[in-house]
C-alpha positions in Angstrom: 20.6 -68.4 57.0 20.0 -68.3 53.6 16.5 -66.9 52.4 14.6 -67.8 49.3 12.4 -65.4 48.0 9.7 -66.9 45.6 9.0 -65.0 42.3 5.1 -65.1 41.5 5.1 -66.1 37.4 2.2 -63.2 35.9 0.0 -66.5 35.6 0.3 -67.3 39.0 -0.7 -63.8 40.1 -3.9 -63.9 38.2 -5.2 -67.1 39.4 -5.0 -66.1 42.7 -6.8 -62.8 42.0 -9.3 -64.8 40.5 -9.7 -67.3 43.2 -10.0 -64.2 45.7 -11.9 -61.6 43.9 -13.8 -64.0 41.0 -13.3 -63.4 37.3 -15.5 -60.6 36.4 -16.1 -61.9 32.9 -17.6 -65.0 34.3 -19.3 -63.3 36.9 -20.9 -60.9 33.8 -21.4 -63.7 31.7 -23.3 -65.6 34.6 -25.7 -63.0 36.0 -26.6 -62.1 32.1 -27.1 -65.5 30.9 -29.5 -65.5 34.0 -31.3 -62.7 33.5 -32.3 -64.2 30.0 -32.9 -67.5 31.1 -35.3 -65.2 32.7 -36.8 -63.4 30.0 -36.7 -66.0 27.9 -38.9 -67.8 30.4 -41.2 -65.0 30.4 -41.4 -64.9 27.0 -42.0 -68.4 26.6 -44.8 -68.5 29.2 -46.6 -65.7 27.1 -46.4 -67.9 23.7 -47.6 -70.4 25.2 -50.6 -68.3 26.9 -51.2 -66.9 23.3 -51.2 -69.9 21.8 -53.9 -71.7 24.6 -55.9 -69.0 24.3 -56.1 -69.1 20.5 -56.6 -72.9 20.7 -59.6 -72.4 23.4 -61.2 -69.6 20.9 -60.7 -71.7 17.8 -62.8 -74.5 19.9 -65.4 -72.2 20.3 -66.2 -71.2 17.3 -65.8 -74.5 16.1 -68.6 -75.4 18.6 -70.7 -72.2 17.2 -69.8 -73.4 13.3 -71.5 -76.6 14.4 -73.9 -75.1 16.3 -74.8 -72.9 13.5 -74.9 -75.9 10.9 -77.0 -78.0 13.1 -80.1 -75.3 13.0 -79.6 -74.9 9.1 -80.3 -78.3 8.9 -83.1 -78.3 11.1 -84.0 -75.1 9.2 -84.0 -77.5 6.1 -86.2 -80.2 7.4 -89.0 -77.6 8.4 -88.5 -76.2 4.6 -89.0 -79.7 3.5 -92.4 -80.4 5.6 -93.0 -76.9 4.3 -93.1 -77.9 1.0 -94.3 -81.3 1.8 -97.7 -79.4 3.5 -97.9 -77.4 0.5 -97.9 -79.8 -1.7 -100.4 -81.9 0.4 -102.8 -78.8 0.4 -102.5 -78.9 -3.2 -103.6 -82.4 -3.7 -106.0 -82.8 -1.2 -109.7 -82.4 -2.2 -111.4 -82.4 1.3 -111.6 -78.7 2.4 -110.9 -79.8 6.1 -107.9 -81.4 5.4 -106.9 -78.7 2.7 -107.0 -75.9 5.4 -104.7 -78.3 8.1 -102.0 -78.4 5.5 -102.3 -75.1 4.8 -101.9 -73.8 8.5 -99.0 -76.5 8.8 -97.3 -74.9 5.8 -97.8 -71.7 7.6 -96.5 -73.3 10.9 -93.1 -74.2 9.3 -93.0 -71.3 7.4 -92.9 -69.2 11.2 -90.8 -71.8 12.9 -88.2 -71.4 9.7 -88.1 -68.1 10.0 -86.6 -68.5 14.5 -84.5 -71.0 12.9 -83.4 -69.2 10.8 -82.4 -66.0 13.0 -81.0 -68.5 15.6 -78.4 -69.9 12.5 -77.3 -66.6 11.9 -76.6 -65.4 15.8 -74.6 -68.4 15.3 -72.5 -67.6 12.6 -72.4 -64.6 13.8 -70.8 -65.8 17.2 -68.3 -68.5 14.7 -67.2 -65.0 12.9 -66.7 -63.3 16.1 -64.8 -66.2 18.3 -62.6 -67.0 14.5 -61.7 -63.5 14.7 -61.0 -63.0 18.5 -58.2 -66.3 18.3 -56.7 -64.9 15.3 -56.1 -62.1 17.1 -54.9 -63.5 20.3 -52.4 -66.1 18.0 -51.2 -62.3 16.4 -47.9 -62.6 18.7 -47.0 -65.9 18.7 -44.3 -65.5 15.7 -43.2 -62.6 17.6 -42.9 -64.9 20.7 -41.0 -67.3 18.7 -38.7 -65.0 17.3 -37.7 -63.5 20.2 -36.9 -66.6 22.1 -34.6 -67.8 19.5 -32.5 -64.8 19.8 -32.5 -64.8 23.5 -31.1 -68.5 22.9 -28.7 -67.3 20.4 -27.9 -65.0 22.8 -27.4 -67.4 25.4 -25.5 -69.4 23.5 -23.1 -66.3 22.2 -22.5 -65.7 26.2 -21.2 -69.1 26.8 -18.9 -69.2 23.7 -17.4 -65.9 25.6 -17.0 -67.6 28.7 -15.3 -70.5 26.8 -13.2 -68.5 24.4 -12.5 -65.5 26.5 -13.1 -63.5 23.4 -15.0 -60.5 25.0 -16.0 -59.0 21.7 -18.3 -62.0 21.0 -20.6 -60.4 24.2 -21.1 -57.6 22.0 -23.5 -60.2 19.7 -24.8 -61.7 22.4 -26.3 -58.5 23.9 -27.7 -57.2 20.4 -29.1 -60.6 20.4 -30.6 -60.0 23.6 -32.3 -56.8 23.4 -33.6 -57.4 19.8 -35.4 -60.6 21.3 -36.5 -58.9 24.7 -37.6 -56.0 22.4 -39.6 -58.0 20.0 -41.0 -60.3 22.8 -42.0 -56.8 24.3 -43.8 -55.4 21.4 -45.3 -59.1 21.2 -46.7 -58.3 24.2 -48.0 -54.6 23.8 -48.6 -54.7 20.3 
């Protein structure tokens, strides 16, 4: 009986290595194009948790701005019956009513002086609230830089497992640990 032995072509061999042991490429490619989907999610969450929170402080002192403008105007409408009282006093020739509009001028002349205090703890609060959502939108360009090159990144990992070129997974990791650093510092800094 006449045998026929099969010669494997190199090709052959390979595929079946790779259908019984995986390509290791792909299998690299896969877990770290995970691992920044990851990050990059991360990341991402923390923009947009910067970004909120500087929106929510902005609102607040927007609220104290108004808050603040509202008793300078009030503060303005007691300076006006203030001088309106004066004036009255000045004019007036019964003695009675001279002393009223004196006391009244008096009387606004206090009450301006609360408003007035109460205007400033305002601003005062507008300066500090401005201040605390500039510095929680601080990272927020870091965020945003450092997603983009986790994408690139991403994106320089799939070429790889498309091209097979293995020296374009080089790029993708510098890609990857600039962004994850700068997300980091974002972060700490």
């Amino acid at each position: 009986m006449e045998e026929h032995q099969h010669i494997h072509a190199h090709y052959e061999h390979e595929i079946e290595e790779k259908a019984h042991h995986g390509d290791s490429l792909s299998q690299r490619i896969a877990i770290f194009t995970a691992l920044l989907a990851t990050i990059g999610a991360i990341v991402s969450f923390m923009g947009g948790h910067s970004i909120a929170g500087a929106l929510f402080l902005k609102n607040q002192a927007v609220l104290k701005q108004t808050q603040a403008a509202n008793q300078w105007a009030y503060y303005q409408s007691k300076a006006q019956k203030q001088n309106l009282a004066i004036f009255a006093s000045d004019i007036e020739t019964d003695p009675s009513r001279k002393e009223f509009y004196k006391n009244e001028a008096e009387r606004y002349a206090k009450e301006r002086d609360a408003i007035k205090r109460v205007a400033e703890g305002y601003e005062k609060e507008f300066a500090e609230a401005d201040r605390e959502a500039e510095l929680e939108l601080r990272p927020y360009e870091k965020y945003g830089v450092s997603i983009t090159l986790l994408q690139i990144a991403i994106a320089l990992a799939s070429i790889t497992a498309l091209t097979r070129k293995r020296w374009l997974m080089y790029f993708a990791a510098i890609a990857a640990l600039i962004g994850s650093g700068i997300g980091g510092l974002a972060y700490f800094l």
